[in-house]
C-alpha positions as CSV (number, residue, x, y, z in Angstrom):
1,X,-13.5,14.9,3.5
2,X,-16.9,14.1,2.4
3,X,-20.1,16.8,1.5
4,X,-21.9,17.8,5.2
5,X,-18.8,16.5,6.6
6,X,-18.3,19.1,10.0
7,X,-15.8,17.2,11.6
8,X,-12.8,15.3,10.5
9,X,-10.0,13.5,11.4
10,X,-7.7,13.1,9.3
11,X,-4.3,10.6,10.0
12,X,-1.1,9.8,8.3
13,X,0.1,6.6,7.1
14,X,3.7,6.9,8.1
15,X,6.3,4.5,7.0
16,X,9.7,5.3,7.7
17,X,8.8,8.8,9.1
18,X,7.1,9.6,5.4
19,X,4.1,10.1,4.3
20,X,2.2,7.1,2.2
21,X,-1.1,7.5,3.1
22,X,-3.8,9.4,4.6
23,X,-7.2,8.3,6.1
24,X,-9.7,10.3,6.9
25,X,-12.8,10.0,9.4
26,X,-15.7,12.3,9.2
27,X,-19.0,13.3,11.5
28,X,-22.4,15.5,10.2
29,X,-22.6,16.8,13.8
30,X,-19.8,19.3,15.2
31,X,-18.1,17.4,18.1
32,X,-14.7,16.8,18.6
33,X,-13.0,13.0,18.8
34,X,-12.3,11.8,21.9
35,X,-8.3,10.9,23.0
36,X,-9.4,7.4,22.9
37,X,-10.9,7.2,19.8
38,X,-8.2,9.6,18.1
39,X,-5.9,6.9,19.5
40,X,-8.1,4.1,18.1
41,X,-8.0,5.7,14.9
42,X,-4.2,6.2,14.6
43,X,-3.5,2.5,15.9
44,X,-6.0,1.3,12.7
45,X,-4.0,3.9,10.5
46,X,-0.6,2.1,11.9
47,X,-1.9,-1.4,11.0
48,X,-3.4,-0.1,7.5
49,X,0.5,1.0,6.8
50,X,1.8,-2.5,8.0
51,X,-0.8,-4.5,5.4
52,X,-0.1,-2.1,2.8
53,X,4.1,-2.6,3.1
54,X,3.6,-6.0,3.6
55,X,1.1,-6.2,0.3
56,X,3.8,-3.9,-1.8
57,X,6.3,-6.5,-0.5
58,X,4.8,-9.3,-2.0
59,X,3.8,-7.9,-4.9
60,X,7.8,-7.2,-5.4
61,X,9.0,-10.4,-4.4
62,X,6.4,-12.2,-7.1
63,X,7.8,-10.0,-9.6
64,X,11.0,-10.4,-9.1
65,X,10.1,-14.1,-9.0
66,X,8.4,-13.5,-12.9
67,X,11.4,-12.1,-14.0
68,X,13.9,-14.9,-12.4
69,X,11.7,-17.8,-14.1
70,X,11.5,-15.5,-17.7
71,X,15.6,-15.4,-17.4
72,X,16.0,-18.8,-16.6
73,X,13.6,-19.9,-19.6
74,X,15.4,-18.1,-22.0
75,X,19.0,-18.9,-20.6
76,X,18.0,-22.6,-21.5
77,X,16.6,-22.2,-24.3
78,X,20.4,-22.2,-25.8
79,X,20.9,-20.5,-29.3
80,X,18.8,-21.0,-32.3
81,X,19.0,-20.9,-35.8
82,X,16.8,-18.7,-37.9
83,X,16.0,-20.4,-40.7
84,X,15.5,-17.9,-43.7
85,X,14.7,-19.6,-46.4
C-alpha cells in the first residue's frame, strides 16, 4: 500500500485462475469498503486483466508478424557471393 494508508483493498488480476496482477486501493481514514464498491473494484480489476491479455496479445501477434516479414526478406534474398578479393 501507500505511507498513512489504514485501509486497503487489495484485488487479483486473475487470468486463467492465476495470478498476473494485483491492484490495490487505499483510505487515510479506518473504514471498511462497502460490498458494492468491493464489487466495483473487482469488476475494474476483471476488465484491467481483459486490456492487459488483449495488449500482451498484440504485442505477440506484431512480433510474430516482425519475424514472418525478416524470414521472408532473407528467403528471397536468394544466395550471394562473397567477393574476397
Amino acid at each position: 500500500m501507500y505511507a498513512g494508508c489504514r485501509t486497503g483493498l487489495l484485488v487479483p488480476l486473475l487470468r486463467d485462475k492465476e495470478i498476473v496482477g494485483l491492484i490495490t486501493l487505499g483510505r487515510k481514514q479506518v473504514q471498511p469498503f462497502t460490498d458494492e464498491q468491493i464489487c466495483l473494484f473487482s469488476a475494474f480489476a476483471a476488465q484491467a486483466t481483459i486490456a492487459l491479455e488483449s495488449t500482451r496479445r498484440e504485442r505477440q501477434y506484431r512480433e510474430a508478424q516482425s519475424e514472418l516479414a525478416h524470414a521472408n526478406r532473407v528467403a528471397t534474398m536468394g544466395p550471394h557471393r562473397l567477393d574476397c578479393s
